[in-house]
N, CA, C and O of each residue as an XYZ file, in Angstrom:
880
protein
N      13.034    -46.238     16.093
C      14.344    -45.739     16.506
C      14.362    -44.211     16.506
O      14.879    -43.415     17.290
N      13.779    -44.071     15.606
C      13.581    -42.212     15.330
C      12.855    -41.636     16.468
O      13.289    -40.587     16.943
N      12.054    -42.055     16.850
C      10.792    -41.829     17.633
C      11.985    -41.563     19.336
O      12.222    -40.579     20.036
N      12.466    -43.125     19.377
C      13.392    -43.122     20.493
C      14.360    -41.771     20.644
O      14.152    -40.941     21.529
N      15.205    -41.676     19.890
C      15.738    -40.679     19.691
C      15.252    -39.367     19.919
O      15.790    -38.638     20.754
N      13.983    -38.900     19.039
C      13.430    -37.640     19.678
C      13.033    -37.586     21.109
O      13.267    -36.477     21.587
N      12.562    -38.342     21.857
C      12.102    -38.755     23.488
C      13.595    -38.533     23.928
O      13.848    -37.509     24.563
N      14.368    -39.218     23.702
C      15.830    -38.994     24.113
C      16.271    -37.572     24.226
O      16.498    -36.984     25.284
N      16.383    -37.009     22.830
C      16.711    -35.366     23.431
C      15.660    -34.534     23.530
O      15.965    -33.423     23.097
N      14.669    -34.591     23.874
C      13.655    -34.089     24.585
C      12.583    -33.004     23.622
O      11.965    -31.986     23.935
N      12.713    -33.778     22.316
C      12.252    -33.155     21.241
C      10.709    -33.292     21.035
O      10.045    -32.604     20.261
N      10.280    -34.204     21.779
C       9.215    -35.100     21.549
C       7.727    -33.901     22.828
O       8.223    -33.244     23.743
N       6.528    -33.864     22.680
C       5.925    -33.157     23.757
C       6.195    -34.121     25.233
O       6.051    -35.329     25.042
N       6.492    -33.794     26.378
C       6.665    -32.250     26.844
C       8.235    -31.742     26.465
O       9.207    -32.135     27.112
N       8.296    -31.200     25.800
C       9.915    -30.777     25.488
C      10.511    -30.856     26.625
O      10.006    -30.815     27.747
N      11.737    -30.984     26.286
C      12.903    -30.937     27.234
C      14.236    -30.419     26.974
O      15.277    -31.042     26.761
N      13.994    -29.015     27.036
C      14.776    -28.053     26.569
C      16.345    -28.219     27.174
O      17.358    -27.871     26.567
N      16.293    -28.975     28.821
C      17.207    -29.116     29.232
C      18.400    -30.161     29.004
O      19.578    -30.042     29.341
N      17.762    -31.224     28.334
C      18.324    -32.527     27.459
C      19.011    -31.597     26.452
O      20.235    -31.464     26.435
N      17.888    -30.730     25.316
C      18.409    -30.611     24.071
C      19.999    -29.596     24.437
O      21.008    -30.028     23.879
N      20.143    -28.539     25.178
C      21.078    -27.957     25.908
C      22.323    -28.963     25.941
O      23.343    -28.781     25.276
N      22.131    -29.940     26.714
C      23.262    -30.998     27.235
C      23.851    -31.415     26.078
O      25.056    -31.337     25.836
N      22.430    -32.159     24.873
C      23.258    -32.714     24.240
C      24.101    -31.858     22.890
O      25.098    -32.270     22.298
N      23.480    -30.784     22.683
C      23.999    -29.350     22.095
C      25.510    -29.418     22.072
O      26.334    -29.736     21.215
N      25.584    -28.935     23.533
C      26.941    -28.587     24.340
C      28.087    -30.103     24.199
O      29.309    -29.977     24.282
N      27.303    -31.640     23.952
C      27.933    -32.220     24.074
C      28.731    -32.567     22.314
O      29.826    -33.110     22.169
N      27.853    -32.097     21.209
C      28.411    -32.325     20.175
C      28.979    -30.710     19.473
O      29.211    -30.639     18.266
N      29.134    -29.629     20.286
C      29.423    -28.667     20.183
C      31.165    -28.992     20.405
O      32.110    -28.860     19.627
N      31.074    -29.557     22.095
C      32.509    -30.170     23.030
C      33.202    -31.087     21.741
O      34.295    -30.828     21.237
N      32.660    -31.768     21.496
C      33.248    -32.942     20.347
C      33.722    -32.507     19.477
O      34.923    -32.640     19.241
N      33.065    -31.983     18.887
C      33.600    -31.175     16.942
C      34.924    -30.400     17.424
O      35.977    -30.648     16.837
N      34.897    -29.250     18.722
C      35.825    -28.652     19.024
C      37.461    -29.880     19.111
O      38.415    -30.039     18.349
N      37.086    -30.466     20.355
C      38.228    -31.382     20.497
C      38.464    -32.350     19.337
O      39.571    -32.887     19.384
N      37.485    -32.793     18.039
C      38.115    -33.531     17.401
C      39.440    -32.497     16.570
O      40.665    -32.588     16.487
N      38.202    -31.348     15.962
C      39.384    -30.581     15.448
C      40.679    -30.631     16.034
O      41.685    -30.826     15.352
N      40.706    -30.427     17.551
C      42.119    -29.905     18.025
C      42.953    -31.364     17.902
O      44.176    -31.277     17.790
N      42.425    -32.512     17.915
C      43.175    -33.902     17.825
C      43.600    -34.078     16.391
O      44.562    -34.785     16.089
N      42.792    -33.354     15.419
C      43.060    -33.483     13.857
C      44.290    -32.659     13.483
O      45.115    -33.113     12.690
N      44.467    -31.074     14.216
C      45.204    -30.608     13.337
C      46.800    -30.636     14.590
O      47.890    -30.171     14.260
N      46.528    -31.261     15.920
C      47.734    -31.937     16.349
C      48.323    -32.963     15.628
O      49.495    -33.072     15.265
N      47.224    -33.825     15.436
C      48.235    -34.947     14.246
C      48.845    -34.913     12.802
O      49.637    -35.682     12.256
N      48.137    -33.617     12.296
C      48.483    -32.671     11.214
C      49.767    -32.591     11.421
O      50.472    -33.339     10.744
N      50.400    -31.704     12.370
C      51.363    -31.241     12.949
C      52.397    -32.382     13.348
O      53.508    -31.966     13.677
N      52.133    -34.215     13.376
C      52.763    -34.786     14.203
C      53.157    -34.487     15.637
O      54.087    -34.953     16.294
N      51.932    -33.314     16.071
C      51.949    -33.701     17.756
C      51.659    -34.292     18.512
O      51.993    -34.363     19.695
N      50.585    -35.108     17.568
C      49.641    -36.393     18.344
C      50.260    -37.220     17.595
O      50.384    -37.030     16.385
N      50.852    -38.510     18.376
C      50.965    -39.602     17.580
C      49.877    -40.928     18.830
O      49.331    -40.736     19.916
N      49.989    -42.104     17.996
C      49.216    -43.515     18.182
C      50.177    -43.737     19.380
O      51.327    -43.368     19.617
N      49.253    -44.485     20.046
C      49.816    -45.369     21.408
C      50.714    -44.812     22.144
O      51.774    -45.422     22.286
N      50.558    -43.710     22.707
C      51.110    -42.436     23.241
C      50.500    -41.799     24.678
O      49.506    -41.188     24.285
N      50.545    -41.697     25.528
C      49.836    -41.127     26.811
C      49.045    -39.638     26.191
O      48.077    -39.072     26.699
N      49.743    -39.268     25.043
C      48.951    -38.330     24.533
C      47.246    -38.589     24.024
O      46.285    -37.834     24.169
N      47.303    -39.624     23.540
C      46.448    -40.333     22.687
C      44.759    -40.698     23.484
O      43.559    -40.597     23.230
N      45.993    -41.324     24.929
C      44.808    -41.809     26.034
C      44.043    -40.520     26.290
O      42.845    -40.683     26.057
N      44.310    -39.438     26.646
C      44.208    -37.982     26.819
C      43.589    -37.682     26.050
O      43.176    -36.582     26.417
N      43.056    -37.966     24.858
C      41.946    -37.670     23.856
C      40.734    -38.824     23.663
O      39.669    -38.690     23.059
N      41.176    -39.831     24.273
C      40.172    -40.873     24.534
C      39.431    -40.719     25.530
O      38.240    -41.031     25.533
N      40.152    -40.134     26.665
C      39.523    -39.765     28.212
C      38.613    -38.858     27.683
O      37.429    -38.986     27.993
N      39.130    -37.529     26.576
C      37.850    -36.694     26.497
C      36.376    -37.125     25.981
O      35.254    -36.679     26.221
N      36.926    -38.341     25.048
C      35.964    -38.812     24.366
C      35.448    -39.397     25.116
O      34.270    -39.453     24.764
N      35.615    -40.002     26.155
C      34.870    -40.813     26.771
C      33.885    -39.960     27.913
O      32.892    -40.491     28.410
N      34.304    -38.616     28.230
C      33.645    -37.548     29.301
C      32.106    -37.106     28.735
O      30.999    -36.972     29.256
N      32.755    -36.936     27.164
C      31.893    -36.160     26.339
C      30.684    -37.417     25.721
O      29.583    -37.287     25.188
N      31.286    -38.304     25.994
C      29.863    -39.580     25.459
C      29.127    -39.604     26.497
O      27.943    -39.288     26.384
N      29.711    -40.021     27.859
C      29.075    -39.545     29.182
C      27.996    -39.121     29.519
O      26.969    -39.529     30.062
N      28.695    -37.571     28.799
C      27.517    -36.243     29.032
C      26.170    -36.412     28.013
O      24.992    -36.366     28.365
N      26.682    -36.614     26.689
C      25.767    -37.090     26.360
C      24.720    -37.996     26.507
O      23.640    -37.584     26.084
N      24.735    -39.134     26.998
C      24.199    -40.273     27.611
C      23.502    -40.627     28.961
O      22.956    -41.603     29.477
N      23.976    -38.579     29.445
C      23.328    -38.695     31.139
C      22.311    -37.544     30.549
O      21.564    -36.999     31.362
N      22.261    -37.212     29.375
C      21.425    -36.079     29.143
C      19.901    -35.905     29.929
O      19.409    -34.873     30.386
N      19.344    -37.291     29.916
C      17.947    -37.367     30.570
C      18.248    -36.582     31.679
O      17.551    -35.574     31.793
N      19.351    -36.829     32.777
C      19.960    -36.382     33.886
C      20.874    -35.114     34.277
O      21.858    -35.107     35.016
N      20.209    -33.914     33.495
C      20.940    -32.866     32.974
C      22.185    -32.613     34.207
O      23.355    -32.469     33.854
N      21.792    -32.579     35.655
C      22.485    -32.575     36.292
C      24.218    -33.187     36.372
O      25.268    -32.668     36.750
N      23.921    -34.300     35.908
C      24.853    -35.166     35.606
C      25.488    -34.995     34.844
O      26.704    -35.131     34.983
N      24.799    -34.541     33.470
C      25.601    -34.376     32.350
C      26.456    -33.169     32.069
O      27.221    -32.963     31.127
N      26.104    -32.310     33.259
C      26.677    -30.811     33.373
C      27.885    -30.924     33.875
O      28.694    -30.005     33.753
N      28.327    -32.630     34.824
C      29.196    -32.464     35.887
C      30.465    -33.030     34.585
O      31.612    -32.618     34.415
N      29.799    -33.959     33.934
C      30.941    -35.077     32.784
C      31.297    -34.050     31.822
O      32.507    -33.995     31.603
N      30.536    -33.180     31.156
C      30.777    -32.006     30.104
C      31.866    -30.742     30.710
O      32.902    -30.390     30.147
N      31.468    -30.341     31.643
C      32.316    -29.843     32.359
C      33.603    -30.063     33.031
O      34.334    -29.147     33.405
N      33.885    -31.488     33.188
C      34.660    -32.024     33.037
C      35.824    -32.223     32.315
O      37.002    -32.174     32.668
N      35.196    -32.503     31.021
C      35.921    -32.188     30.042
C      36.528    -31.501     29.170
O      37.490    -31.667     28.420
N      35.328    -30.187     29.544
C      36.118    -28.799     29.437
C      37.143    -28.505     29.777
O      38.048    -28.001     29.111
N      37.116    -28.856     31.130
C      37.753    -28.326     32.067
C      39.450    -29.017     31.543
O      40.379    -28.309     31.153
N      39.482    -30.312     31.654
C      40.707    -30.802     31.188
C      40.744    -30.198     30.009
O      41.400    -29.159     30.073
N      40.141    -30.506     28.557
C      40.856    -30.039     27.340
C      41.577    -27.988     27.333
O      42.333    -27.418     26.547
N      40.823    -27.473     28.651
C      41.136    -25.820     28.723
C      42.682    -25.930     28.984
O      43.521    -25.275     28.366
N      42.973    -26.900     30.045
C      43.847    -27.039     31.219
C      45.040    -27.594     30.257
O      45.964    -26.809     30.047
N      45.102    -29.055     29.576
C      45.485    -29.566     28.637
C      45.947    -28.993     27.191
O      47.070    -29.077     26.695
N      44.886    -28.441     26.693
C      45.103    -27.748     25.008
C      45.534    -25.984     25.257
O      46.076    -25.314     24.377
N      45.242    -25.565     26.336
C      45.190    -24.289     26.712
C      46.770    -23.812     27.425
O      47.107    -22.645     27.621
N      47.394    -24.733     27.660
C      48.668    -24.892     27.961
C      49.845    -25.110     27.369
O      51.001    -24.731     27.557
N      49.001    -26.171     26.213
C      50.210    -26.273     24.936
C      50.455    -25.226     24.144
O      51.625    -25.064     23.796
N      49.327    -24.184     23.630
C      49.007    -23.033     23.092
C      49.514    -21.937     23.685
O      49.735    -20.906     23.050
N      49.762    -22.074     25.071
C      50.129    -20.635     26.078
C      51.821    -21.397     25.364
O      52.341    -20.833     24.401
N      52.378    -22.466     25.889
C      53.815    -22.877     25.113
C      53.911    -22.686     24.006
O      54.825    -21.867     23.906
N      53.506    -22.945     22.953
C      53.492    -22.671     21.536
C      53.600    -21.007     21.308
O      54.265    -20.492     20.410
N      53.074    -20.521     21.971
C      53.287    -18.726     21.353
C      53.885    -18.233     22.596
O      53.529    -17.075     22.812
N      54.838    -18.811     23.677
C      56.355    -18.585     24.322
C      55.296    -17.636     25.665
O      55.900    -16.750     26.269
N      53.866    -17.871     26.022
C      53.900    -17.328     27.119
C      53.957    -18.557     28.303
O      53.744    -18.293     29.486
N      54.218    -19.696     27.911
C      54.711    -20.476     29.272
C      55.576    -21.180     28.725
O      55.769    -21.307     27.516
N      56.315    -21.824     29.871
C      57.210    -22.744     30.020
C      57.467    -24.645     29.471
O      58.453    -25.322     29.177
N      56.030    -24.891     29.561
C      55.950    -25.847     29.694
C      54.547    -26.154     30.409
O      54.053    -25.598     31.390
N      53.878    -27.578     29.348
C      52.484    -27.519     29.155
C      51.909    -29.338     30.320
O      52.503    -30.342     30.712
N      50.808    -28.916     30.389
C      50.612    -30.372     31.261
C      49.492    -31.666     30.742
O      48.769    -32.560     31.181
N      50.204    -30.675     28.825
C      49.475    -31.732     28.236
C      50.199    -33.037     28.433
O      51.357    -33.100     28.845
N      49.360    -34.207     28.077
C      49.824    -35.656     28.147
C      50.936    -35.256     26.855
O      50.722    -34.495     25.911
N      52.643    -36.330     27.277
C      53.098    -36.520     26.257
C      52.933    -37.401     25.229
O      52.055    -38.238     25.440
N      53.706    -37.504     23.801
C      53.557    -38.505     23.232
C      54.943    -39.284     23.217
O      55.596    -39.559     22.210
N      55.306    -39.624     24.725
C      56.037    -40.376     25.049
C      56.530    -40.636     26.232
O      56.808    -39.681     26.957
N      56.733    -41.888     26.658
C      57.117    -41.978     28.138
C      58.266    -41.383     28.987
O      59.205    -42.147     29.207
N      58.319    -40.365     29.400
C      59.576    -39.851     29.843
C      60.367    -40.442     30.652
O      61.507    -40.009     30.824
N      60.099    -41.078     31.024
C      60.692    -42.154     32.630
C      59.351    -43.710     32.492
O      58.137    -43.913     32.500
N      60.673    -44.448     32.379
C      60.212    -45.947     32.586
C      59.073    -46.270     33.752
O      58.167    -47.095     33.879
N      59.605    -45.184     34.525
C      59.284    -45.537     36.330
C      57.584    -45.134     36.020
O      56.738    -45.635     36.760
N      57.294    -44.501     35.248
C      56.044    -44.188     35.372
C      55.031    -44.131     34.397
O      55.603    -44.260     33.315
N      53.668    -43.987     34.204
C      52.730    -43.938     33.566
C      51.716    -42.833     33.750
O      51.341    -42.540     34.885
N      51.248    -42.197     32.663
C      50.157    -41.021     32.482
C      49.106    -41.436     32.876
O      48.610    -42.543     32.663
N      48.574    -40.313     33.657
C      46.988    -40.933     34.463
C      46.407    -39.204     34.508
O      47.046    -38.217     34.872
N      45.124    -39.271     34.049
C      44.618    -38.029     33.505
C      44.449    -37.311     34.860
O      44.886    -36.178     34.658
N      43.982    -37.413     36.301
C      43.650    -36.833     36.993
C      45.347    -36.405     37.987
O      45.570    -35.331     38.546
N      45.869    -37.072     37.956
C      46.962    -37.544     38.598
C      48.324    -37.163     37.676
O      49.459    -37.252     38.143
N      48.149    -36.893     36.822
C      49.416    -36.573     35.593
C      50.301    -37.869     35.538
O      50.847    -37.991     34.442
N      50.550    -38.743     36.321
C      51.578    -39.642     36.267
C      51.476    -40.907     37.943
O      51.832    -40.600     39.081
N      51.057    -41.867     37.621
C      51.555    -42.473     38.647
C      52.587    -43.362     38.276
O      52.848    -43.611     37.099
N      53.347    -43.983     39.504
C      54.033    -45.039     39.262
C      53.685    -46.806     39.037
O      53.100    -47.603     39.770
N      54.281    -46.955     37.799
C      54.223    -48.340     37.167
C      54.239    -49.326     38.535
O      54.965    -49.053     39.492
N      53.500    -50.310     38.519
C      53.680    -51.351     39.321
C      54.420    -52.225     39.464
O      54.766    -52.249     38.282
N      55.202    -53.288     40.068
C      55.729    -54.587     39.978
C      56.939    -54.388     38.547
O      56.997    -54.957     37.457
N      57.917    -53.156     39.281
C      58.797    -52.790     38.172
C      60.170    -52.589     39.007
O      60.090    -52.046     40.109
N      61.202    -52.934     38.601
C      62.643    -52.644     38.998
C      63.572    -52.589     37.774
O      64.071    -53.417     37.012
N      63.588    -51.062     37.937
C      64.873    -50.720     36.782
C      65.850    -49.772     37.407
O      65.753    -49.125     38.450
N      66.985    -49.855     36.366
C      68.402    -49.269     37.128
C      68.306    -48.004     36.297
O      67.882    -47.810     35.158
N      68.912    -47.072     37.363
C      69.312    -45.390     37.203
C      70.606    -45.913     37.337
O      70.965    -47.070     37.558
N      71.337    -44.749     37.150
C      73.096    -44.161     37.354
C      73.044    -44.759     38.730
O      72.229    -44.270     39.512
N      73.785    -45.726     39.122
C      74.431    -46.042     40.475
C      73.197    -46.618     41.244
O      73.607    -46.491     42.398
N      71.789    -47.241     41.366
C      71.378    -47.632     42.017
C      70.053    -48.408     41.330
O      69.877    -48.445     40.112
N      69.374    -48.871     42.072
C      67.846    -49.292     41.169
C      66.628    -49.155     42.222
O      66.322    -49.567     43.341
N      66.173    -48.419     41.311
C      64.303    -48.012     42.032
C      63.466    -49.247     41.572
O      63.393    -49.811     40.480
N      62.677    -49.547     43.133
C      61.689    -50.527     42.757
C      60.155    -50.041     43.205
O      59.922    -49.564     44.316
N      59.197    -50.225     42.224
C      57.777    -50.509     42.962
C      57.282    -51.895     42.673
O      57.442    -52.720     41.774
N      56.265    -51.778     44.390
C      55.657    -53.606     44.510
C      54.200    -53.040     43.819
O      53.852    -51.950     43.366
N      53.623    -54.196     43.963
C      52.880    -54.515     43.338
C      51.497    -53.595     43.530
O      50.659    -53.620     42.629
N      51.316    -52.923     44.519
C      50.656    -51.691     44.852
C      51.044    -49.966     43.950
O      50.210    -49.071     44.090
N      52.083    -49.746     43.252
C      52.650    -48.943     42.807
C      52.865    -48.421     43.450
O      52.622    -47.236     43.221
N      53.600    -48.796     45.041
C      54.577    -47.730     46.058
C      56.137    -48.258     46.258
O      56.683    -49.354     46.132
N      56.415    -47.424     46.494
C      58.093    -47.530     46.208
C      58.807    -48.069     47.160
O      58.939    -47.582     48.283
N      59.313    -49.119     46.760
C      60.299    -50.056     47.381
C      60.022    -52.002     47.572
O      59.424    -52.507     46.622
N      60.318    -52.680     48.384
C      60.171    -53.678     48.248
C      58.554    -54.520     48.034
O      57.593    -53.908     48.502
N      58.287    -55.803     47.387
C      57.010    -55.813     47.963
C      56.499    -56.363     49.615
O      57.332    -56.971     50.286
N      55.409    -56.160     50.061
C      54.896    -56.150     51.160
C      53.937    -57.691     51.321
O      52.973    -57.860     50.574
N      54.206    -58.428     52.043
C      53.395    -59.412     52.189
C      52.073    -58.994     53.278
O      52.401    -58.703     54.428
N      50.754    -58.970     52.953
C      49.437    -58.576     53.488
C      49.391    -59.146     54.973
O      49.220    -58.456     55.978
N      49.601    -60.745     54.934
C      49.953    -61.192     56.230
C      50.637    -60.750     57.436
O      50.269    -60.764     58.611
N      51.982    -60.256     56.749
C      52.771    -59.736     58.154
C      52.138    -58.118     58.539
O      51.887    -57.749     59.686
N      51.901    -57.020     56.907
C      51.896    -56.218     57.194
C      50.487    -56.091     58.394
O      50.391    -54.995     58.948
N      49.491    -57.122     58.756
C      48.200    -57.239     59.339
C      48.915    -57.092     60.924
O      48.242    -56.772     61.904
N      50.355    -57.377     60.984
C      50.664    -57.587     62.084
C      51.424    -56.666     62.492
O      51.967    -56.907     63.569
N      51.690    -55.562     61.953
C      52.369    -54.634     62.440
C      51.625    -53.082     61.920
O      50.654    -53.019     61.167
N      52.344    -51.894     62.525
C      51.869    -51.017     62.609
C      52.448    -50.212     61.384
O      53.642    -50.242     61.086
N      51.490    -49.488     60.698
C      51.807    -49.227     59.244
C      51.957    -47.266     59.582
O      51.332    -46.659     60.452
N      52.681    -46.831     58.868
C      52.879    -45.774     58.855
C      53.756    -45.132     57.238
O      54.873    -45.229     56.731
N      51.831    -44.176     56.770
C      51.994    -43.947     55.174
C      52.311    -42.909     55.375
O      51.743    -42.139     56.150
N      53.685    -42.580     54.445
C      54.115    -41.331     53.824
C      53.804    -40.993     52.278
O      53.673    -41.712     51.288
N      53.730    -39.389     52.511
C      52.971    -39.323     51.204
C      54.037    -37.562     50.898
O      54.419    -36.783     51.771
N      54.270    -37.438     49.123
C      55.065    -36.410     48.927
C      55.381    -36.506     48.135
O      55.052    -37.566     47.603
N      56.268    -35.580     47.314
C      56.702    -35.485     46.003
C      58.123    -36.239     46.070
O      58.455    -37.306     46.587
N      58.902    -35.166     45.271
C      60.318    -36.332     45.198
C      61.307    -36.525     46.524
O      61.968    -37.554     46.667
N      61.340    -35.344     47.548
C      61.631    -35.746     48.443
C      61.442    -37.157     49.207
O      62.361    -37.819     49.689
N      59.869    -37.535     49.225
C      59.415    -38.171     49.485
C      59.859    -39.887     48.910
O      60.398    -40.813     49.518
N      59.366    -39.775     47.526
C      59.881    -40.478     46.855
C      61.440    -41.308     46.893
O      61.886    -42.454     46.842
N      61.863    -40.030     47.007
C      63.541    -39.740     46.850
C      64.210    -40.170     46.083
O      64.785    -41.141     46.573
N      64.592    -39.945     44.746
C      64.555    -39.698     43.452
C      66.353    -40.329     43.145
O      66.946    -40.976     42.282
N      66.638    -39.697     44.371
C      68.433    -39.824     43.929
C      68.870    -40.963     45.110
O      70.098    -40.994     45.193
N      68.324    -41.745     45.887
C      68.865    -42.781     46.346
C      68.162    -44.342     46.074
O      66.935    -44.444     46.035
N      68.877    -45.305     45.928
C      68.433    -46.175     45.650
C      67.365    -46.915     46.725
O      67.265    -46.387     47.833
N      66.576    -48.100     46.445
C      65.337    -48.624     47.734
C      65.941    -48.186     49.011
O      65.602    -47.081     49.434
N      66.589    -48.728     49.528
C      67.594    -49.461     50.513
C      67.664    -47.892     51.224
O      67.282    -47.663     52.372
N      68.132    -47.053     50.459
C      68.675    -45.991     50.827
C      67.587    -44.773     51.113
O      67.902    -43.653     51.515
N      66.054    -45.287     50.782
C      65.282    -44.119     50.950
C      64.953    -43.509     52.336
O      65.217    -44.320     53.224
N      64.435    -42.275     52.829
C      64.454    -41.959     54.282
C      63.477    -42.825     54.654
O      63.523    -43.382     55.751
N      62.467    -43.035     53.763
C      61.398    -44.213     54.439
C      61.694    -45.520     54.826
O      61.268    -46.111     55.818
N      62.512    -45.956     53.900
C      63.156    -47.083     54.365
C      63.890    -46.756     55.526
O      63.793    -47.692     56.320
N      64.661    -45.732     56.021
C      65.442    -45.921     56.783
C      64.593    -45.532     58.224
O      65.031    -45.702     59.361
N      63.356    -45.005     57.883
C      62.195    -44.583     59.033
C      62.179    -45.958     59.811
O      62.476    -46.213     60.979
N      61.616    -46.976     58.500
C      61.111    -48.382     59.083
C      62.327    -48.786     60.233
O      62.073    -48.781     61.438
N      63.576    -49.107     59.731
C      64.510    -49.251     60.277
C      64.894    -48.898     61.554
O      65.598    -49.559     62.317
N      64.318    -47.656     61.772
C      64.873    -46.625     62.920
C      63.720    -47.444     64.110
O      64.057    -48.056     65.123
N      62.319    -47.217     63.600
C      61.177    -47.453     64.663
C      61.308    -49.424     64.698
O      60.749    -50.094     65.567
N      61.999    -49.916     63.769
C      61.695    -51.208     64.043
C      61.123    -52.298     62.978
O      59.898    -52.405     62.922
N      61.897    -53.090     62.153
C      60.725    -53.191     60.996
C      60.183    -54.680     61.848
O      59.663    -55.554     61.154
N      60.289    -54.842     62.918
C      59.614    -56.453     63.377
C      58.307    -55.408     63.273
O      57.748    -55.419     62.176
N      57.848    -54.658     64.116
C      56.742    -54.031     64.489
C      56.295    -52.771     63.707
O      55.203    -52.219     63.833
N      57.169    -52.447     62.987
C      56.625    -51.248     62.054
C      57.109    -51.406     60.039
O      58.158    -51.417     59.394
N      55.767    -51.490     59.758
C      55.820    -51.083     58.242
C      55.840    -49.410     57.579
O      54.781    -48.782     57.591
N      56.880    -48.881     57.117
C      56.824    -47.229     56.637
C      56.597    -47.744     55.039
O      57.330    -48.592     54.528
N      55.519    -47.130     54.362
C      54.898    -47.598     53.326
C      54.887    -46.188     51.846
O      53.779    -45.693     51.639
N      55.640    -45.857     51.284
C      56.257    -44.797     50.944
C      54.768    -44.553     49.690
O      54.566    -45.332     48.759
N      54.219    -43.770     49.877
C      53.470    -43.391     48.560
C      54.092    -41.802     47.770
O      53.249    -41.165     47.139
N      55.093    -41.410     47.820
C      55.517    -40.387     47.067
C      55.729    -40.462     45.839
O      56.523    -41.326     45.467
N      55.274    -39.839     45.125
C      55.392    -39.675     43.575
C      56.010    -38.046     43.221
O      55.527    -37.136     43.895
N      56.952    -37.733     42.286
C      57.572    -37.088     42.256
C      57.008    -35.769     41.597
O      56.705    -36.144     40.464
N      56.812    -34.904     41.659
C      56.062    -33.704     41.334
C      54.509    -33.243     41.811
O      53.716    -32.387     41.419
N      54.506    -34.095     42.687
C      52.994    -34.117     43.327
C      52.540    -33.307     43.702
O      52.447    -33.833     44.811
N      51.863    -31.876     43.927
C      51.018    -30.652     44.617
C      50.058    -31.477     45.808
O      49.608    -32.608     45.990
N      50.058    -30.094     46.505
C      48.964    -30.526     47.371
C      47.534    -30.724     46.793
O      46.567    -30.897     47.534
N      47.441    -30.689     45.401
C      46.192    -31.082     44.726
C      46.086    -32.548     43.761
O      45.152    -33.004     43.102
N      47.821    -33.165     44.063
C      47.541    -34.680     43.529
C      47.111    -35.280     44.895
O      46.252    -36.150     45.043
N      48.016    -34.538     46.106
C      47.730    -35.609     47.115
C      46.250    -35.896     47.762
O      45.787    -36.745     48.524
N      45.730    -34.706     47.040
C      44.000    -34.856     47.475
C      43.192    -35.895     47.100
O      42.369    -36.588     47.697
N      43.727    -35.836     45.666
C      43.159    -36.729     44.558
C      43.549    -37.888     45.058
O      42.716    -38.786     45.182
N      45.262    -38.136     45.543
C      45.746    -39.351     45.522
C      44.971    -40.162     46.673
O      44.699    -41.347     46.476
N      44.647    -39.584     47.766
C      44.512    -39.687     48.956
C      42.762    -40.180     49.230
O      42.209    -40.948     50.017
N      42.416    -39.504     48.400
C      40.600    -39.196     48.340
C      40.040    -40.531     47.633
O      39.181    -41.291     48.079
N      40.836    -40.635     46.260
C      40.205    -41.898     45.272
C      41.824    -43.101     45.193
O      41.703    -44.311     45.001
N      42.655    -42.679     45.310
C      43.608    -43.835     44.677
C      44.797    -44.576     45.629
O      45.832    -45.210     45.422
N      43.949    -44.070     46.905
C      44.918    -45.190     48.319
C      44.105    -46.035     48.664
O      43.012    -46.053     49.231
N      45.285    -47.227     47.939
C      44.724    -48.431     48.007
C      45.226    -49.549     48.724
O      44.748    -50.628     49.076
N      46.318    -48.992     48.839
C      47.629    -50.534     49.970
C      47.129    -49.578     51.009
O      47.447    -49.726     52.189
């Protein structure tokens, strides 16, 4: 096992200076972020079963990654970096809030702010699936795809012409109920025998979720 291990980080002849680097950097990454998860929960900023929580599991899971692609330094540069990159973005934000030079941080909370949705590390938040709950005066639904409004049967939609909108809360549209969204009322306008308007807006979205959203997570 020992033997394995040295071959592993590249300790063994012909060295492999570029392994020992990776995996360096990868228990260097670790010790850092456990600390910062230790003395958040110190603090009661981290609590259990929390979108915060997942957000320290995601790192853990970047940083085992890197470690584990070490043979593949390439690889392991992309998962380590990775995780930098979020805990800078993440811990580096709460800290700019904490000593009053920002506003407000894009760390994960440790709590659900809205029913309607769920924490997703690349994405900050998508919407919950196969959910209908009531706001002040109306009720927002997502089908079973996590897009907003009724669900869609695969069959008919095969038979008509689909047309995806994509956007933040406009999009979304935050303050009218299903019935009442402009997408819904798109379908309506062009025809819903022959046209499906298929709303993917999520509310605070940049033109850098919709990349993400668009690139890895369109799936209806």
């Amino acid at each position: 096992m020992q033997g394995w291990l040295l071959r592993f980080s590249g300790l063994t002849r012909p060295y492999r200076l570029e392994r020992v680097l990776a995996l360096a950097a990868a228990v260097i990454l670790a010790v850092v972020v456990a600390v910062a998860a230790a003395v958040l929960a110190a603090d009661g900023e981290l609590v259990r079963y929390t979108p915060r929580e997942d957000y320290f599991f995601y790192l853990a899971g970047l940083i085992a990654a890197g470690a584990l692609l070490a043979p593949w330094p390439r690889l392991s540069t992309v998962a380590l970096s990775l995780a930098a990159i979020e805990f800078g973005l993440g811990l580096g934000s709460f800290v700019l809030m904490e000593v009053g030079y920002a506003d407000s941080t894009i760390l994960a909370d440790n709590y659900n702010e809205d029913a309607r949705f769920r924490w997703h590390p690349l994405l900050q938040g998508t919407p919950i699936p196969s959910i209908s709950v009531p706001v002040v005066g109306f009720r927002v639904s997502h089908n079973a795809e996590g897009l907003r409004g009724r669900e869609r049967d695969p069959a008919t939609l095969a038979r008509k012409s689909i047309v995806a909108v994509f956007g933040g809360s406009t999009t979304y549209d935050i303050g009218v109920g299903d019935a009442d969204t402009w997408a819904n009322q798109l379908e309506l306008l062009l025809g819903s025998d022959d046209f499906a308007v298929l709303n993917h807006g999520v509310p605070g979205y940049s033109t850098v979720e919709h990349v993400v959203q668009t690139a890895f997570y369109q799936n209806a």
